[in-house]
C-alpha positions in Angstrom: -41.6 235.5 -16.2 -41.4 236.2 -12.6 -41.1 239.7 -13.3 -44.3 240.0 -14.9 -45.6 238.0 -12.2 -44.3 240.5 -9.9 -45.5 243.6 -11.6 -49.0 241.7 -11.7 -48.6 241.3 -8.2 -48.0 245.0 -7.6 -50.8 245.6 -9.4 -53.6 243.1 -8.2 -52.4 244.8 -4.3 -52.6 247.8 -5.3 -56.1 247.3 -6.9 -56.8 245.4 -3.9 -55.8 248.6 -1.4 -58.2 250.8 -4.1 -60.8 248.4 -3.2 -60.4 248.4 0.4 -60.1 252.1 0.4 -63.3 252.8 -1.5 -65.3 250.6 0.8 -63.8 252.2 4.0 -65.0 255.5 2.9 -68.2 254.5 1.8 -68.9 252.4 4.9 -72.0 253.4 7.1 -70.9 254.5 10.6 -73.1 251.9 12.5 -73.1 254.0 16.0 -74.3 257.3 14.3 -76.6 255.4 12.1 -78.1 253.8 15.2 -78.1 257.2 17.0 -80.3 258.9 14.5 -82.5 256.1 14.6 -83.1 256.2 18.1 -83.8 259.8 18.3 -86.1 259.5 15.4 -87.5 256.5 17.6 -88.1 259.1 20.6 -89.3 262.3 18.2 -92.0 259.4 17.0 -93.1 258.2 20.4 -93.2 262.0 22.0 -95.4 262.6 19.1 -97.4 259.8 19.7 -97.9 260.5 23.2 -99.0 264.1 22.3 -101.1 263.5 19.9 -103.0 260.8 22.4 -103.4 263.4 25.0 -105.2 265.7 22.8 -107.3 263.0 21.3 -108.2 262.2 25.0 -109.1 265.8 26.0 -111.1 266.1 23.1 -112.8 263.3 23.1 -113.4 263.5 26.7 -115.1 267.4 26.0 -117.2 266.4 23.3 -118.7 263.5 25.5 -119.4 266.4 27.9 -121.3 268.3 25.5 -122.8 265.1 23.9 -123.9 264.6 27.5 -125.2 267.9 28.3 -126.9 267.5 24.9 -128.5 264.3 25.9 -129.8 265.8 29.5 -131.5 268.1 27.3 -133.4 266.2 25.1 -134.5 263.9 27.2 -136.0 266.5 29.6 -133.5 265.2 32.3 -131.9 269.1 32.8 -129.0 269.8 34.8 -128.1 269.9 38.7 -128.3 273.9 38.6 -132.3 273.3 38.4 -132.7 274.4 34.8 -135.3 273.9 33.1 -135.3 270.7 31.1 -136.9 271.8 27.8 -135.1 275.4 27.9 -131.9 274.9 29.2 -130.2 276.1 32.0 -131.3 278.9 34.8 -128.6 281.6 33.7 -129.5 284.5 36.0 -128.3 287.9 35.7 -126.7 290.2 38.1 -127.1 293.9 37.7 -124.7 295.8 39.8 -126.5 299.4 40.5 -125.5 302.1 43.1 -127.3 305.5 41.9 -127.8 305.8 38.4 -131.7 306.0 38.5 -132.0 306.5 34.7 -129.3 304.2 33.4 -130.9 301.6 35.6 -134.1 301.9 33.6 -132.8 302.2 30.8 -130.3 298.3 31.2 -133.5 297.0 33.0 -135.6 297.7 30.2 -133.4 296.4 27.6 -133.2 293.2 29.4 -136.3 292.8 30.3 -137.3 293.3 26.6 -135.0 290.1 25.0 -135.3 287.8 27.9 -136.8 285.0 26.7 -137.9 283.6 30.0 -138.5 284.6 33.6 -137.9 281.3 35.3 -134.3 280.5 33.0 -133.0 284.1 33.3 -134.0 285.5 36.8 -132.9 289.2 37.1 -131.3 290.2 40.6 -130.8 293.3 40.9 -128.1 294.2 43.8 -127.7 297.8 45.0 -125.4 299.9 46.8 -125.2 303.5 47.9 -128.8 303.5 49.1 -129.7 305.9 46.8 -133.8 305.9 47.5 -134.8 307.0 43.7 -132.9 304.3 42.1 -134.2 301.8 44.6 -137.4 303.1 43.6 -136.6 302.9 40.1 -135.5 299.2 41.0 -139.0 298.3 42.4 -141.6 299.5 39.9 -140.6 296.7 37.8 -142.4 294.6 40.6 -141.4 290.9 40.4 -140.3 291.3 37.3 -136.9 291.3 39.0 -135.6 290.8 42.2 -133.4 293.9 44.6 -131.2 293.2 46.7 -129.4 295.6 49.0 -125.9 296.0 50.0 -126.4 296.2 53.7 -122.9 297.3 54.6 -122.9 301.2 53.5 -120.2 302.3 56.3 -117.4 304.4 55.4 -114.1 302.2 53.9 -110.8 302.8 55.5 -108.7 303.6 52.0 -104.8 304.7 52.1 -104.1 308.3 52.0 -102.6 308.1 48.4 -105.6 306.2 47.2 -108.3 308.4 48.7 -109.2 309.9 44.9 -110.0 305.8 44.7 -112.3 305.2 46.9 -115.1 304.6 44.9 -113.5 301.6 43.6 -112.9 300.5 47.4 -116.6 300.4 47.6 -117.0 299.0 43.7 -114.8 295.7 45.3 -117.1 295.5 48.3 -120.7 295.4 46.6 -119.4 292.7 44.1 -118.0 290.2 46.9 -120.9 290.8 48.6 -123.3 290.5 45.4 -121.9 287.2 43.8 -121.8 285.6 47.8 -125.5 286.3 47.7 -126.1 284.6 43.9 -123.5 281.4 44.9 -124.0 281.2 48.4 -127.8 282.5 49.2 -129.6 282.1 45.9 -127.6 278.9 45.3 -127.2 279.2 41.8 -124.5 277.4 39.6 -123.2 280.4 37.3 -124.4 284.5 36.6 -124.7 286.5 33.7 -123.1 290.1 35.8 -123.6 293.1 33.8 -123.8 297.0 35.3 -126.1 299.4 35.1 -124.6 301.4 32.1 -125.0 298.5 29.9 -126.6 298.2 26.7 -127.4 294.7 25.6 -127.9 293.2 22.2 -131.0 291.0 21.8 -129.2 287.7 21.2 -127.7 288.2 24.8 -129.3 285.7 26.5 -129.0 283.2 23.2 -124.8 284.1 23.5 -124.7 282.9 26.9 -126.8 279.9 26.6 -125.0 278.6 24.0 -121.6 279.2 25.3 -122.6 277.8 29.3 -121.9 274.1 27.9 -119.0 274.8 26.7 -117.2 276.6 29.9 -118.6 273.8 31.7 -117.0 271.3 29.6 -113.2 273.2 29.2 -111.1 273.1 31.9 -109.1 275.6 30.2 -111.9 278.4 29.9 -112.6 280.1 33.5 -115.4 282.5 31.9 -117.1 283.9 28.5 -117.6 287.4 27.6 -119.7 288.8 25.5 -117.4 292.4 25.2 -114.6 292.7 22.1 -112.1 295.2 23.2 -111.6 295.6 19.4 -115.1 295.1 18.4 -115.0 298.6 16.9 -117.1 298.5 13.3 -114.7 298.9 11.2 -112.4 296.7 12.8 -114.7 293.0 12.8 -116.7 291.4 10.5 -120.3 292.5 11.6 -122.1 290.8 8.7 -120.7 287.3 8.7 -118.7 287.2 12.4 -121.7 287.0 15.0 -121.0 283.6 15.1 -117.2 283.4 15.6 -116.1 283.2 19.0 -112.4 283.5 19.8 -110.6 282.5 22.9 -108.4 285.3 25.4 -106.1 285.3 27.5 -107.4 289.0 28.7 -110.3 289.1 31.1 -112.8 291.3 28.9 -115.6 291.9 31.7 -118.3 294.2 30.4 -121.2 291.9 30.2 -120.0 288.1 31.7 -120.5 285.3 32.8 -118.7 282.6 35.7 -119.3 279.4 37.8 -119.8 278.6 40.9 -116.5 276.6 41.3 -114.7 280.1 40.0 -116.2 282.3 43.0 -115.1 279.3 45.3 -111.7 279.6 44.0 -111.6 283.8 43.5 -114.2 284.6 46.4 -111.8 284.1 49.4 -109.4 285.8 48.3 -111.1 289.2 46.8 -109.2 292.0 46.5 -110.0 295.5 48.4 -110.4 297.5 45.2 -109.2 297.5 41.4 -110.9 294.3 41.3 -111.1 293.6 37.4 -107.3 294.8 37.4 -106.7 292.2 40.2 -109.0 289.6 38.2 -106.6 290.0 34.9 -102.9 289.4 37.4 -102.0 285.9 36.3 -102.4 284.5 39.5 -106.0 284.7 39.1 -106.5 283.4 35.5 -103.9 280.9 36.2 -103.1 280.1 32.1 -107.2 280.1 31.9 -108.7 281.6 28.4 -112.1 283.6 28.3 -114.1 283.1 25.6 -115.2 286.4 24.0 -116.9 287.6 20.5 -116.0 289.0 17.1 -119.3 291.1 17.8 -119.7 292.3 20.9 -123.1 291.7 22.8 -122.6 294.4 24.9 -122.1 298.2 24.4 -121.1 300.9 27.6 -123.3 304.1 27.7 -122.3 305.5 31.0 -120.7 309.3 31.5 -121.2 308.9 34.9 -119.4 307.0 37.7 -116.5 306.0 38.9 -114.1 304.9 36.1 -116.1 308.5 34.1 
């Protein structure tokens, strides 16, 4: 009797060790178990966080555009003085020098889509001095207004850069031009194009559309209308003159910038190489360009400094 009750004794502690040894193994490790919890705790609230930012950046820019919207319908305008049933006064700078036919020939282009004199003032600003083209210039009467670098002195350039003067003097109109449009004219943004430029005849209905929206991003600093891939065969020219992409690369060529950018760039302009210096990240400062899938803009000049 009591060695059965022995062997059943053996038997119920060894069961009892099984038991014991099975629920050890199988036990949940309460400190990792808490540790993936919390981590999944902090991946949920980052996420959270994030995704309120966003929601507060974007609702923030479509109450911008909602507003600028509003302004517009109700015939209130903007601060720039646009006009309140058009839009806003978008002029355009044409940068000439002494290309008396390829001035005529952007002028007359331009002058042939613009929809309106008193949105889209033309100011034409000239260096060189180059009497036909300033003659060219002023036939077109008040159609447009010239304006005339007044500084036409030589430009002291380093001896290994002489071959670049020209865009010495290239850097020197343009401060001077865009100080004139911000600073004289006291406008709030400018179309700048040059006088080799061939414009499509939506130009002026690109940059209207795409003003509210450089106002309203804080991440944009300006809107092309040049695709440095825009070849044919390389976009979508039946459906894509709609799509619009955003660029880290400053396209040029046809653009367009605020006031509050020339306060920021102005001061510091370079010498020369001025679109090279305009693309250095110090500049764009993790800024995006808006450009096209079509370009609006199309280069016709042989002649000049860049050839």
């Amino acid at each position: 009797m009591r060695k059965k009750q022995a062997v059943l004794l053996k038997v119920g502690v060894v069961v009892w060790m099984c038991v014991l040894y099975v629920l050890f193994i199988h036990k949940p490790s309460a400190p990792a178990t808490s540790q993936k919890s919390q981590d999944l705790n902090n991946q949920l609230d980052k996420l959270e966080e994030e995704l309120n930012q966003q929601s507060a950046f974007y609702n923030a820019l479509l109450g911008k555009l909602r507003l600028v919207q509003q302004h517009q319908d109700s015939g209130q305008g903007e601060t720039d003085g646009s006009s309140p049933q058009d839009g806003p006064v978008l002029p355009v700078l044409l940068i000439a020098c002494n290309r008396e036919s390829a001035v005529r020939r952007s002028l007359d282009l331009l002058l042939k889509y613009r929809p309106s004199q008193d949105r889209f003032p033309i100011v034409v600003s000239q260096d060189c001095g180059h009497r036909p083209t300033r003659e060219a210039i002023e036939s077109y009467g008040n159609k447009v207004t010239l304006i005339q670098q007044p500084d036409l002195s030589e430009i002291e350039v380093p001896l290994k850069e002489k071959k670049f003067k020209g865009y010495f003097l290239i850097a020197r109109h343009y401060k001077w031009a865009l100080n004139q449009i911000f600073k004289k004219f006291n406008y709030e943004a400018v179309i700048i194009v040059e006088d080799d430029l061939d414009v499509a005849s939506d130009i002026y209905e690109y940059f209207s559309a795409t003003y509210p929206i450089l106002r309203a991003d804080p991440t944009l600093w300006c809107v092309s209308a040049w695709n440095d891939n825009g070849k044919p065969e390389l976009v979508d020219v039946k459906n894509g003159t709609s799509l619009l992409y955003r660029t880290d690369f400053f396209p040029g060529l046809g653009w367009m910038m605020t006031r509050e950018l020339w306060d920021e760039l102005g001061p510091k302009w370079p010498r020369s190489y001025w679109d090279d210096w305009v693309r250095a990240p110090e500049q764009r400062g993790d800024r995006a360009c808006i450009r096209p899938e079509v370009s609006r803009t199309r280069t016709f000049g042989k002649k000049g400094v860049s050839k």
